[in-house]
C-alpha positions in Angstrom: -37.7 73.9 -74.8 -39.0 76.5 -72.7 -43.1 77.2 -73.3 -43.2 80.5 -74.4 -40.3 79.7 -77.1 -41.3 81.6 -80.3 -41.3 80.0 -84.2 -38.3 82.7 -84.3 -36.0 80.6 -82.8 -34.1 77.9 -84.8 -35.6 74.9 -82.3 -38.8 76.1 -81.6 -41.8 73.7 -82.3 -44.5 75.3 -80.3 -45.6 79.3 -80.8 -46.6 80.2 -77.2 -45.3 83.6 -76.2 -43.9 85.7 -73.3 -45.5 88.9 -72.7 -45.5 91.3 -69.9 -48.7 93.5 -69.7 -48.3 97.3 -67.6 -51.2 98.5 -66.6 -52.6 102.0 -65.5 -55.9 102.0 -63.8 -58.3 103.8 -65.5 -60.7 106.8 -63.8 -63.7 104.0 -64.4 -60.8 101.5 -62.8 -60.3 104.1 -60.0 -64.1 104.4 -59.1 -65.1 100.6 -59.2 -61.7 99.7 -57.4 -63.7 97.7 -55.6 -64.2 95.3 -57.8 -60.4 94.9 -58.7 -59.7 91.6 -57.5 -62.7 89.9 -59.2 -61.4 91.8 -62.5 -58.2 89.9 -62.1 -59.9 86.4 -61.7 -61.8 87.2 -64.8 -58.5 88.3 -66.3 -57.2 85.1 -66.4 -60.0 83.2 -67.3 -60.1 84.9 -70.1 -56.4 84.4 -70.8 -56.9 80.5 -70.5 -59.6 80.6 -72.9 -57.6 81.8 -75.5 -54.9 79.0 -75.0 -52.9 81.1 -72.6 -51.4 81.2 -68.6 -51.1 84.2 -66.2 -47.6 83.4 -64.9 -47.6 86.3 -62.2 -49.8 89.4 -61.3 -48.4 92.1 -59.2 -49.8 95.6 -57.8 -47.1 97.9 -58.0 -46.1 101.5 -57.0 -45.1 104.2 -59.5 -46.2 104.9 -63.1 -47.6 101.6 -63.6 -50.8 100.0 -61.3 -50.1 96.4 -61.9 -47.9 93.9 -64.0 -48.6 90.8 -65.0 -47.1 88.1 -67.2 -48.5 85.6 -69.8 -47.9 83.3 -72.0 -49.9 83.5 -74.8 -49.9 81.2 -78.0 -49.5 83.6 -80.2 -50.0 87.5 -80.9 -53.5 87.1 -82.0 -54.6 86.0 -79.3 -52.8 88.9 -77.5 -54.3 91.4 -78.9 -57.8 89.5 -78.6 -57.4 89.5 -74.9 -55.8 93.5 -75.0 -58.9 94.6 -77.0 -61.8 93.1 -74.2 -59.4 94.4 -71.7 -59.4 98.0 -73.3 -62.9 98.0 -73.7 -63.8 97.0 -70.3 -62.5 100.3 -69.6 -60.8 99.7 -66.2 -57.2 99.6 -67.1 -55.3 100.8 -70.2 -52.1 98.0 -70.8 -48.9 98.6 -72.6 -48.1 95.4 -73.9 -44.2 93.8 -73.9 -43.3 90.8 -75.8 -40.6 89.4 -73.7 -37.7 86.9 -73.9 -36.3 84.4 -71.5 -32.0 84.8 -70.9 -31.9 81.8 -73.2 -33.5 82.7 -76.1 -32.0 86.3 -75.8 -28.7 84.7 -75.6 -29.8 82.7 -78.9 -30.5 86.0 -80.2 -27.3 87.9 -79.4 -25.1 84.8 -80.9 -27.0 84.9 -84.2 -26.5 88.8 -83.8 -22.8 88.4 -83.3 -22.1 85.8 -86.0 
């Protein structure tokens, strides 16, 4: 079973998540950008000690600063690691719980029965 598999679906006997974090640097993000890269190492410190893994990071071009994925064990400890991100102050994250093409298509059959 795949790691972030969720207690939704009918096999699933671990709760890790998927999630997908977009994030807007902030103006206090914007003055200390300096500092960015070592934000990110504490980033994911932070997400392993809450039980999690940051899969990928990326800086990207348009509305959005960076992405970066997780896997998190459960929302909890999301929204743990959202709320000392937000009140660092250097980037504001819209948080997406995502889904593999399996467990979608696990999804879409129950949908469909």
């Amino acid at each position: 079973m795949p790691p972030h598999e969720t207690a939704d679906t009918p096999a699933a006997t671990t709760t890790s998540r998927l999630y997908i974090s977009l994030m807007r640097l902030t103006d206090k993000g914007l003055a200390e950008l300096a500092g960015s890269p070592e934000r990110r190492k504490i980033s994911e410190e932070r997400v392993a000690a809450l039980g999690g893994r940051s899969i990928a990071f990326y800086a990207t071009l348009g509305t959005y600063d960076f992405v970066q994925v997780f896997e998190m064990p459960d929302n909890e400890a999301m929204m743990q690691y959202v709320l000392t991100a937000r009140r660092d102050g250097f980037v504001e994250p819209l948080i997406l719980p995502a889904f593999d093409p399996q467990i979608f298509g696990a999804i879409v059959e129950r949908v469909l029965k």
